[in-house]
C-alpha positions in Angstrom: -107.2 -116.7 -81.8 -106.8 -115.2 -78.4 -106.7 -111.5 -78.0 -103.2 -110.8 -75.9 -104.1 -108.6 -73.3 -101.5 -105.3 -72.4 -101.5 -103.9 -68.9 -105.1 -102.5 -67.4 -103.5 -100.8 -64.6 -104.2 -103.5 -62.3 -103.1 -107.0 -60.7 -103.7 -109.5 -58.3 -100.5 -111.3 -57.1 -101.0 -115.1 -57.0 -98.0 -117.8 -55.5 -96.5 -119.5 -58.6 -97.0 -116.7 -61.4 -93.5 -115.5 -61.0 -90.8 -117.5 -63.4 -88.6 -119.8 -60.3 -90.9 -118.6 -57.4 -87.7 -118.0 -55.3 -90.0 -115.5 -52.9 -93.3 -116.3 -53.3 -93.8 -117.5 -49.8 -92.4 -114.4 -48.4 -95.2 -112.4 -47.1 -92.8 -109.3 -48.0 -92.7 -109.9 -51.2 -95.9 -110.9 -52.5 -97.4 -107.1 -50.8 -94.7 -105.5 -52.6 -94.8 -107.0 -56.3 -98.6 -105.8 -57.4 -97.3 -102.0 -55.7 -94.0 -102.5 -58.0 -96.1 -103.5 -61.0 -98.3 -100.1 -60.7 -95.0 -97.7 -59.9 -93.3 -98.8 -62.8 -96.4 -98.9 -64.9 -96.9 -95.3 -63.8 -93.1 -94.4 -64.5 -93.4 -95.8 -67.8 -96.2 -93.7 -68.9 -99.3 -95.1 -67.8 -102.1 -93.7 -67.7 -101.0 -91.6 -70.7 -99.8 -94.3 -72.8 -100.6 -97.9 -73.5 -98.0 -100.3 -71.8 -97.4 -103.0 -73.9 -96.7 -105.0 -70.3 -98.5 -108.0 -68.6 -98.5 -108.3 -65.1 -96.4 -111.6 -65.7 -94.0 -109.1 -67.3 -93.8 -107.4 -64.6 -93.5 -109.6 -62.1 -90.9 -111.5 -63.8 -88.8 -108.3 -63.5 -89.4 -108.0 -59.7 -88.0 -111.4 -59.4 -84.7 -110.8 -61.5 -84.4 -107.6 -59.7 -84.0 -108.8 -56.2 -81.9 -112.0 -57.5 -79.9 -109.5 -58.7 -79.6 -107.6 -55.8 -79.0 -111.2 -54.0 -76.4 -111.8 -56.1 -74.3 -108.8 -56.4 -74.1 -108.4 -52.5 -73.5 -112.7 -52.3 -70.7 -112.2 -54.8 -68.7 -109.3 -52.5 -69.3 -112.2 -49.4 -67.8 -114.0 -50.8 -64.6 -112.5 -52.1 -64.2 -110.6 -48.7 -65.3 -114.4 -46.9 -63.6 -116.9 -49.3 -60.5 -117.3 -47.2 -62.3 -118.0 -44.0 -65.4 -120.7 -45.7 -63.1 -123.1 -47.3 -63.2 -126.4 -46.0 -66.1 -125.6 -44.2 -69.7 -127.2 -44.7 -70.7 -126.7 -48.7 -74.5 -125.5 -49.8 -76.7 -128.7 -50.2 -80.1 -128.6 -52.1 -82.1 -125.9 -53.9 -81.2 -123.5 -51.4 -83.6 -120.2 -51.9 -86.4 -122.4 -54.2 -89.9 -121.7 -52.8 -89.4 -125.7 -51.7 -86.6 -125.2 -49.6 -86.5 -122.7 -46.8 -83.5 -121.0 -47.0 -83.4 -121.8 -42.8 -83.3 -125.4 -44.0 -80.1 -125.3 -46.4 -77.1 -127.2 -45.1 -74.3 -124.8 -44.3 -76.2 -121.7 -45.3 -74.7 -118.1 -44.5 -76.7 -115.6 -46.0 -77.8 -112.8 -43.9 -75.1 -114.2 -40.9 -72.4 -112.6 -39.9 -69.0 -114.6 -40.4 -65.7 -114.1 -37.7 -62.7 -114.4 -39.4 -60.3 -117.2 -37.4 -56.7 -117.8 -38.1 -57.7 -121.7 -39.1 -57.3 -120.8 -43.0 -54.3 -119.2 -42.4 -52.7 -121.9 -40.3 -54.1 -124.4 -43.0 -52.1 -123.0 -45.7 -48.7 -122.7 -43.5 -49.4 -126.1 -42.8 -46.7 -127.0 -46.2 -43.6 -124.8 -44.6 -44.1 -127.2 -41.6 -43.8 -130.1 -43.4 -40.2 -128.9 -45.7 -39.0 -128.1 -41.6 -39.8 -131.2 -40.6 -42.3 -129.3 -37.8 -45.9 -130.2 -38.8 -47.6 -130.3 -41.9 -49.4 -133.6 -43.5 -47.0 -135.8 -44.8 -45.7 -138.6 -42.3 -42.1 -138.5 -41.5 -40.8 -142.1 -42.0 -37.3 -143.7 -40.8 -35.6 -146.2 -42.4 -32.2 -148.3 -42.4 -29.0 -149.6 -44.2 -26.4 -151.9 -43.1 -22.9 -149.9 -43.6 -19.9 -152.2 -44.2 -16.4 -151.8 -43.4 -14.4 -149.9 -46.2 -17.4 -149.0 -48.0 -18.5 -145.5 -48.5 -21.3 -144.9 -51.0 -25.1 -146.3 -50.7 -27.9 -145.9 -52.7 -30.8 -145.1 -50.6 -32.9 -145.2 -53.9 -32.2 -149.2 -53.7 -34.0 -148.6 -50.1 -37.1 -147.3 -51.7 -37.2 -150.0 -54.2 -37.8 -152.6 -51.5 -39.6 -150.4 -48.6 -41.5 -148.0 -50.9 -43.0 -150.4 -53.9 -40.6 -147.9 -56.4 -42.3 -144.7 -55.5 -39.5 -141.5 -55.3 -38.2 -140.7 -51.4 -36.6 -137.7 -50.2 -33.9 -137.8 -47.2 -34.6 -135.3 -44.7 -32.3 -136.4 -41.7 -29.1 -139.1 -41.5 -28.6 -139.9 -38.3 -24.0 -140.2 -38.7 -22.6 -138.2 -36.0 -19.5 -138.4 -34.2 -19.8 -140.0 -30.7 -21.6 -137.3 -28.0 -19.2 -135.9 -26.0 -21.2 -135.7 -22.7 -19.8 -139.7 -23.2 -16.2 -138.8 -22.9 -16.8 -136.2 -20.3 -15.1 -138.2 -17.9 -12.6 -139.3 -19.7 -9.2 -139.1 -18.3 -7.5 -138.9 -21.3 -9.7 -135.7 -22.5 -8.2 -133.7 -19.2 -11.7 -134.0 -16.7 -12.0 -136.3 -15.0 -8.0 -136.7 -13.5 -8.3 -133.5 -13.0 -11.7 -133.6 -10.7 -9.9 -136.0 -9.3 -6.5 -134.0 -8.5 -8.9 -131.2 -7.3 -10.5 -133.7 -4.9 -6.6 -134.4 -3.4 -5.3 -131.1 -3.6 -8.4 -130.0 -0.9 -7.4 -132.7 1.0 -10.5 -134.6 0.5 -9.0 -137.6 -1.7 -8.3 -139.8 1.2 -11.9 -139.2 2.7 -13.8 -142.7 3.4 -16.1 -143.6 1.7 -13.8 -142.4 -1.6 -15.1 -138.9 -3.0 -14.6 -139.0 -6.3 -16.8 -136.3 -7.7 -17.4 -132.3 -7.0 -20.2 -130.5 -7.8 -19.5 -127.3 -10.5 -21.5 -124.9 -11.9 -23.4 -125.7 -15.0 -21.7 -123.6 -17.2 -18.0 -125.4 -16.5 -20.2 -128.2 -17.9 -20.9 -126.6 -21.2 -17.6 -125.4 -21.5 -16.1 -128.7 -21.0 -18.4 -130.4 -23.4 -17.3 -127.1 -25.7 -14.2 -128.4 -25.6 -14.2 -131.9 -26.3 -16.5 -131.4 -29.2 -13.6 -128.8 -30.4 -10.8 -131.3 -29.6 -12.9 -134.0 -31.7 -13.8 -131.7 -34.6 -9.8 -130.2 -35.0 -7.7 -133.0 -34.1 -9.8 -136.3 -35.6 -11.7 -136.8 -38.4 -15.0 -135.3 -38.5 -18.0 -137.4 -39.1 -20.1 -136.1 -41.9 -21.5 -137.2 -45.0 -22.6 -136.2 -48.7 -26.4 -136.2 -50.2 -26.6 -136.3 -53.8 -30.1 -137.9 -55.4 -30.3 -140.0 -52.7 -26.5 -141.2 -53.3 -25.0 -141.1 -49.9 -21.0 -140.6 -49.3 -19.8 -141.4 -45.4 -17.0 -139.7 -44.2 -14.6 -141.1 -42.3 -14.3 -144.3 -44.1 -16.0 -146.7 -41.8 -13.6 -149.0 -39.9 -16.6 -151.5 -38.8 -20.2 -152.4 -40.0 -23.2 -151.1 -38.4 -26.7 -149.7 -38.8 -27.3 -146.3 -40.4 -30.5 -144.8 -39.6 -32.1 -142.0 -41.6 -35.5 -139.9 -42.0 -37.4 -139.5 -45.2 -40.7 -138.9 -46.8 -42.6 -140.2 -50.0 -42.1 -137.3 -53.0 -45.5 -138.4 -53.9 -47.2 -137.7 -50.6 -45.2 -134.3 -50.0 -46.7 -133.5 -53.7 -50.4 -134.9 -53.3 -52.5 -131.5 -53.3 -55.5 -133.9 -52.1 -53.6 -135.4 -49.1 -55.5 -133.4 -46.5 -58.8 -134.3 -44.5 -60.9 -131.9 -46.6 -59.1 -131.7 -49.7 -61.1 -133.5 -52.7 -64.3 -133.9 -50.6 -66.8 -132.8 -52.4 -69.2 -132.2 -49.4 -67.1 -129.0 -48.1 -66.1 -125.4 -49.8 -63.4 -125.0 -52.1 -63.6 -122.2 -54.1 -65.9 -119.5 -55.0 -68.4 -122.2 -57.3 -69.7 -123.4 -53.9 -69.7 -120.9 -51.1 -72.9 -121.7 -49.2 -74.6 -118.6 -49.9 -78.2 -118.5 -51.3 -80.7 -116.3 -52.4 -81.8 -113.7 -49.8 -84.8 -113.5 -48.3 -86.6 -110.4 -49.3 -88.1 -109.4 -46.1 -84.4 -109.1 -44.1 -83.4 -106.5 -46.6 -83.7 -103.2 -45.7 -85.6 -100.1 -47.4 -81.7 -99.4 -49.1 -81.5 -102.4 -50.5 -85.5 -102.4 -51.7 -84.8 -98.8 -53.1 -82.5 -100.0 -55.4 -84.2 -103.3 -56.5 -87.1 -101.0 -57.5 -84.8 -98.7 -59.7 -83.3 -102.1 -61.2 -86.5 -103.5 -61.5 -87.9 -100.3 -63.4 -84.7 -101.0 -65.8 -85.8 -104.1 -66.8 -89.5 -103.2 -67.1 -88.2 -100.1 -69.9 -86.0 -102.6 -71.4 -88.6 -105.3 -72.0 -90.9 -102.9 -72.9 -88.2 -101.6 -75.8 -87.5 -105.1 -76.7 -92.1 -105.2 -77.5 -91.5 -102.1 -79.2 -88.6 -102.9 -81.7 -90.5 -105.6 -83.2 -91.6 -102.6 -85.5 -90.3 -99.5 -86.0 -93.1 -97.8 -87.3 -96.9 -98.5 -87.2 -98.7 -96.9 -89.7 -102.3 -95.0 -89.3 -104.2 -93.3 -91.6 -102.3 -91.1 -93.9 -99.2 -91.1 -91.5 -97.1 -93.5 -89.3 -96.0 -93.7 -85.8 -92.7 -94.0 -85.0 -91.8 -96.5 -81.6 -89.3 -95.4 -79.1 -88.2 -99.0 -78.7 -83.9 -98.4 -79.5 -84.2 -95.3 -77.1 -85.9 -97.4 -74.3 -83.8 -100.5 -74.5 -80.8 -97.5 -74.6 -81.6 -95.9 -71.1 -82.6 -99.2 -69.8 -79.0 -100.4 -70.5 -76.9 -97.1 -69.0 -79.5 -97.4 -65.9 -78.8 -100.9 -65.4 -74.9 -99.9 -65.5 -74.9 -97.4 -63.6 -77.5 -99.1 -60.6 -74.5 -101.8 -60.7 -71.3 -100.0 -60.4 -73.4 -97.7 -57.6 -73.7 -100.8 -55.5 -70.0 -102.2 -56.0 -68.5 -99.2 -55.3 -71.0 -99.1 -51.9 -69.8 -103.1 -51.0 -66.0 -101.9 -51.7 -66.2 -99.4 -49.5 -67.7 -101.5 -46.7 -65.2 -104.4 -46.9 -63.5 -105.4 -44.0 -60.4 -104.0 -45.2 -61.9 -100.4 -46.0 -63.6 -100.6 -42.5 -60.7 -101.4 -40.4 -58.4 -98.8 -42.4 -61.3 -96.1 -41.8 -61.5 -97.3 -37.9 -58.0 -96.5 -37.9 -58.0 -93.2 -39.8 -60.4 -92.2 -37.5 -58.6 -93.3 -34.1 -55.8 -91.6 -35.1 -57.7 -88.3 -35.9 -59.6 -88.6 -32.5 -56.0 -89.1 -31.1 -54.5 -85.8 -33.2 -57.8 -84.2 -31.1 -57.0 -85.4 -27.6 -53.6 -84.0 -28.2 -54.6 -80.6 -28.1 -56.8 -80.9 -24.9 -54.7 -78.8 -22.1 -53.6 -81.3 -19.4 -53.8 -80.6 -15.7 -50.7 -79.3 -13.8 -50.2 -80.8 -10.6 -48.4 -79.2 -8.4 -47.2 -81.6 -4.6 
């Protein structure tokens, strides 16, 4: 049986002995891992005391440390980016494996810096233009009946039957109106145009060859007049207008003659499809946070921060492995005593260091979200503003 070596205080780094390999073409890295192996080592007691540690171990907890790191910050991305990468390009293959450049990942963003547009926002508005009958995604369709003399309810559901296979419509317009009145402007019999026509005599142009039968007035008299008739129409005859109930349509007056009635509508199961749009259901594109197209970072862009604290999490994991080895037993015994393992107490401060290296570096990304650095921009314009304020200002005197 094979003796299982413990750590000799020394180690030789070799591409492929970490556990995924994520960063074992990074140059960065692979100087950095052997020097992390031997500062944890010494942290944990070595020379002093055997570490019960390979240099696999060890390395395996570098690794975990900076995907850790990786992830945390990726995670705060994208919650503060979320809004802004949907519907854009989605992550494609093992994006941050030692195959795949991270360079080479479709739709990548890690380590870029993303401008928020509006795009998102007008996206999402995009179903108030639709209910106004402004924008949106569903098509706007018109449609017909044939209204008959004497006959004042119609079932526009009988209408979808024929033009819409049986699927559900919703009328948005009907088109039954009383007659403009800019067509009985010159009516004689609405008061305009006998009296242009008076006008014309009683400034002795009525008898003028060729016969003048029109004077031009402001555009205003227009409005009023057209004002008027639509008043005169509205108090004085019936008024055209109509009832909607479930697509149960009541015409008032009673109609005297048969004609056309045209209307708007839309299909209830277009306006409720939440797949309808361009990028909605594609699979190839973001849509929530599962996707987001950010990978693993590359170890050499972060900075001596961000390596700081993968040490300190890495050294975590090292004291928590290491009191995992030691729990196995409790106790070892020697001649005419026992040693007792500190293997609970390890795995114990491995644990509150692992919390606390965590919340640290939330608490640092929530404070450098865009919304905490555009309320401290503000703060401090306003400040620099309460400063300026107390400046003495020149006099000038003419």
């Amino acid at each position: 049986m094979a003796q299982i070596t413990i750590w000799n205080g020394s180690s030789t780094f070799v591409s492929g002995t970490t556990p995924f390999g994520f960063y074992d073409a990074d140059v960065d890295f692979s100087q950095s891992i052997d020097k992390f192996a031997d500062w944890s080592a010494r942290r944990l007691g070595y020379p002093l005391v055997d570490i019960e540690l390979q240099s696999g171990s060890f390395y395996a907890c570098f690794e975990e440390a900076v995907t850790e790191y990786s992830a945390q910050i990726n995670q705060f991305n994208i919650k503060d980016n979320l809004l802004h990468l949907q519907g854009q390009q989605a992550i494609s293959g093992s994006s941050g494996s030692s195959q795949i450049p991270l360079s080479a990942s479709a739709g990548n963003v890690t380590h870029k810096r993303l401008t928020p547009t509006l795009g998102r926002s007008v996206f999402l508005a995009e179903q108030y233009g639709t209910e106004a009958g402004v924008g949106g995604f569903v098509n706007y369709k018109t449609g017909s009946i044939e209204v008959t003399e004497d006959s004042q309810v119609y079932d526009l559901n009988a209408f979808a039957e024929v033009s819409e296979s049986g699927n559900a419509i919703e009328i948005t317009r009907v088109f039954h109106d009383a007659t403009p009145a800019i067509v009985k402007y010159f009516d004689p019999y609405a008061g305009t145009g006998q009296g242009t026509i008076n006008m014309l005599a009683g400034f002795g142009w009525g008898t003028y060859s060729p016969a003048t039968t029109f004077l031009m007035m402001p555009v205003y008299a227009d409005i009023l007049r057209i004002q008027a008739i639509e008043f005169n129409d509205i108090i004085r005859k019936s008024g055209y207008s109509f009832e909607l109930r479930n697509n149960k349509l009541r015409l008032f007056p009673n109609p005297t003659s048969t004609f056309n009635l045209w209307f708007e509508y839309i299909v209830r199961s277009e306006r409720d499809n939440p797949l309808i749009t361009e990028y909605s259901g594609s699979a190839d594109v973001v849509s929530d946070f599962s996707n987001a197209p950010y990978a693993n970072m590359e170890y050499d862009k972060i900075n001596d921060v961000g390596k700081q604290w993968i040490r300190k999490y890495g050294l975590a994991l090292c004291k928590e492995l290491l009191g995992m080895i030691r729990s196995k037993y409790g106790t070892v015994p020697i001649p005419n005593a026992e040693v007792t393992l500190d293997g609970e107490t390890l795995r114990g401060e491995a644990s509150a260091e692992k919390e606390a290296l965590i919340t640290e570096l939330r608490e640092i990304l929530e404070l450098s979200s865009r919304r905490a650095l555009l309320e401290a921009d503000q703060e401090e314009a306003e400040h620099l503003q309460q400063k300026l304020n107390k400046v003495p200002l020149p006099i000038w005197i003419g």
